[in-house]
C-alpha positions as a printed Julia matrix, in Angstrom:
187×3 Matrix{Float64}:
 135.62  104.72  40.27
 132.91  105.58  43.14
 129.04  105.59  42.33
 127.01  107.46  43.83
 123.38  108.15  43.47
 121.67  111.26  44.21
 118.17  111.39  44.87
 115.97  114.99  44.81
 112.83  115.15  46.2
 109.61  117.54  46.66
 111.37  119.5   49.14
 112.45  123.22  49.42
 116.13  123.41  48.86
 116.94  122.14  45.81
 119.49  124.87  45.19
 121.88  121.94  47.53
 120.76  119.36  45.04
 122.39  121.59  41.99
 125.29  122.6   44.01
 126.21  119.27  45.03
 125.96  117.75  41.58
 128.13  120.62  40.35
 130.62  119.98  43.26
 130.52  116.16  42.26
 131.81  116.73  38.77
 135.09  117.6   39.95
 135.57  114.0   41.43
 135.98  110.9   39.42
 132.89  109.71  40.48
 130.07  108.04  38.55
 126.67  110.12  39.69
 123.39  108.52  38.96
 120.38  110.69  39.34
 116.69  110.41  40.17
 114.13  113.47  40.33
 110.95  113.01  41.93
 107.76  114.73  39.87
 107.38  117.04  42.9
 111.18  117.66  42.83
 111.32  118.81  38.76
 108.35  121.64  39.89
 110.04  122.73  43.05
 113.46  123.05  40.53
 111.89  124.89  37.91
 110.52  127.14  40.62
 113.46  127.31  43.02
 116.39  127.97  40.62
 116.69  128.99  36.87
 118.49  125.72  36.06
 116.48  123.52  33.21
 115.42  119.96  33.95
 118.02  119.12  31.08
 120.73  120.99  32.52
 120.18  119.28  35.74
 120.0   115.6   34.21
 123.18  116.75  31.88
 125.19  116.91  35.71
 124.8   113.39  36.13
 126.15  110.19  33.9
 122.88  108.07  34.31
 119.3   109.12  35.22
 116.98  107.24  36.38
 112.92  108.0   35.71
 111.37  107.36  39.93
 108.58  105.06  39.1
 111.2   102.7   37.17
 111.36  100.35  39.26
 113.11   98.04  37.67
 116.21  100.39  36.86
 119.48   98.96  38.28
 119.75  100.73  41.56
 116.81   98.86  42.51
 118.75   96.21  43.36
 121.12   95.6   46.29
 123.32   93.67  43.47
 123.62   97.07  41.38
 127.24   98.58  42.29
 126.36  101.9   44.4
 129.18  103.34  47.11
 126.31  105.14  48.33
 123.39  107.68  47.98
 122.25  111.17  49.09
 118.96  112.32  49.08
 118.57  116.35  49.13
 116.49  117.9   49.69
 114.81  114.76  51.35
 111.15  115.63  51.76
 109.29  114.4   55.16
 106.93  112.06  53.01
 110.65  110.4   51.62
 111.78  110.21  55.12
 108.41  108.51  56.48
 108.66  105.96  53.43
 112.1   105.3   53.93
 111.7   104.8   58.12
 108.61  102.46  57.77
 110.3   100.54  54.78
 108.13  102.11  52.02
 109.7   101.35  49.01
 107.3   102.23  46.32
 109.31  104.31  44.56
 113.24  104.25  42.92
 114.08  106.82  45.47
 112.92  105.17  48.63
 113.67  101.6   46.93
 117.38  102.78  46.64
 117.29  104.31  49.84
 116.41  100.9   51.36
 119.07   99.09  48.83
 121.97  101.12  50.94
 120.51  100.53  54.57
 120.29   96.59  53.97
 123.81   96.5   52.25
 125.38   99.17  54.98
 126.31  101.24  52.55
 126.09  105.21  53.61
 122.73  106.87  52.77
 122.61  110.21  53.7
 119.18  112.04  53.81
 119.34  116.05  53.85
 115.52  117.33  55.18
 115.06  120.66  54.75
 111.67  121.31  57.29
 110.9   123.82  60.22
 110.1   123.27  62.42
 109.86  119.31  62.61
 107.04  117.82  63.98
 107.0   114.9   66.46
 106.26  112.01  63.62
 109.2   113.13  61.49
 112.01  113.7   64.2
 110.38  109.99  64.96
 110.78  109.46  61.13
 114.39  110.34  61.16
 115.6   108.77  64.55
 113.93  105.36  62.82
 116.16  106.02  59.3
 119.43  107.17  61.74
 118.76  103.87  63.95
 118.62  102.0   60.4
 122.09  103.17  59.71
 121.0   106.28  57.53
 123.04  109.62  58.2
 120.54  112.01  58.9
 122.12  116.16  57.89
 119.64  118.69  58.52
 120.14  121.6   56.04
 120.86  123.22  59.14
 124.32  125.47  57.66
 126.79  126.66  60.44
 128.03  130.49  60.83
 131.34  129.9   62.14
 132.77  130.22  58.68
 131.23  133.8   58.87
 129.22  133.47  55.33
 128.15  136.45  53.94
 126.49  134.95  50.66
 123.3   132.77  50.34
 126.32  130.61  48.37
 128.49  130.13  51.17
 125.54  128.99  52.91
 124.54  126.23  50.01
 128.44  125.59  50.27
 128.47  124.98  53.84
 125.82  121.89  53.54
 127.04  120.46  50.11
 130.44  120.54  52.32
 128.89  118.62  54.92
 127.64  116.17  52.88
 130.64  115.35  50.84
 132.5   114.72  54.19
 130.47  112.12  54.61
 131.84  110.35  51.82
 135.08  111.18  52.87
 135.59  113.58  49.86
 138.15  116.85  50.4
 136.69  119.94  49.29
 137.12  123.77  50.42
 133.74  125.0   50.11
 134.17  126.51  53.74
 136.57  127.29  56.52
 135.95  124.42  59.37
 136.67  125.28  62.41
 139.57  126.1   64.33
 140.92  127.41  60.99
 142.64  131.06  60.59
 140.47  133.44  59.15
């Protein structure tokens, strides 16, 4: 069974967090979970989920100062993580090595053991010191996926929009979904 671990920072945007841990529970997959203290205000105040509904989406949560919680540690079995929304302070950490907290030690857990980290910033525009930031974490080996969504699939609902990057990121774990219509395919 695959583990991943999902990480949701301070960001704006956590609407892909909850729609990619909803997506996730249709996969035999083992999803670990860590909320920043920034990222449990932003939730309360993006969406109407509950902080317990949230954790109740994953199989293990993890408290971000605990550093001593298993994914931690290179050692701890992880197939990889996602960050989303990944705030600019979480990519800066992450790019310079940072790793004072269980998000940003994780994050460098996957880079040393190759495994795929994928960080999802959701900024604009992006200053000079991030896109810096986030070439540095791509160069590292990090997949770097902009919650940038696409149009091609002609979205009309702030859903199909969510879908479109939740979509994206579960390619990148090589999982098959139909959240939208990729391209070259009939309407």
């Amino acid at each position: 069974m695959k583990q991943v671990l999902v990480g949701i920072t301070g960001a704006s945007g956590s609407k892909y967090a909850v729609r990619l841990l909803q997506e996730l529970q249709q996969y035999d997959i083992r999803i670990h979970l860590i909320l920043s203290e920034p990222a449990k205000n932003i939730l309360s105040f993006e969406t109407d989920e509950t902080l317990d509904s949230i954790r109740d989406l994953a199989d293990h949560v993890y408290e971000n100062d605990d550093l001593f919680a298993g994914p931690s540690s290179g050692s701890f079995q992880l197939d990889g993580m996602v960050i989303v929304p990944c705030s600019m302070k979480t990519i800066s950490s992450v790019a310079q090595g940072y790793a004072d907290t269980l998000i940003t030690r994780s994050a460098m857990c996957m880079l040393k053991e190759h495994k795929p980290l994928v960080v999802v910033p959701r900024e604009t525009p992006i200053d000079l010191i991030s896109l810096k930031n986030m070439v540095k974490v791509s160069e590292a080996g990090g997949i770097v996926l902009p919650a940038a969504p696409g149009f091609y699939h002609q979205p009309s609902t702030i859903s199909e929009l969510v879908n479109f990057i939740v979509g994206k990121i579960l390619d990148q774990f090589s999982l098959s979904h139909d959240l939208f219509k990729r391209w070259g395919e009939q309407k």
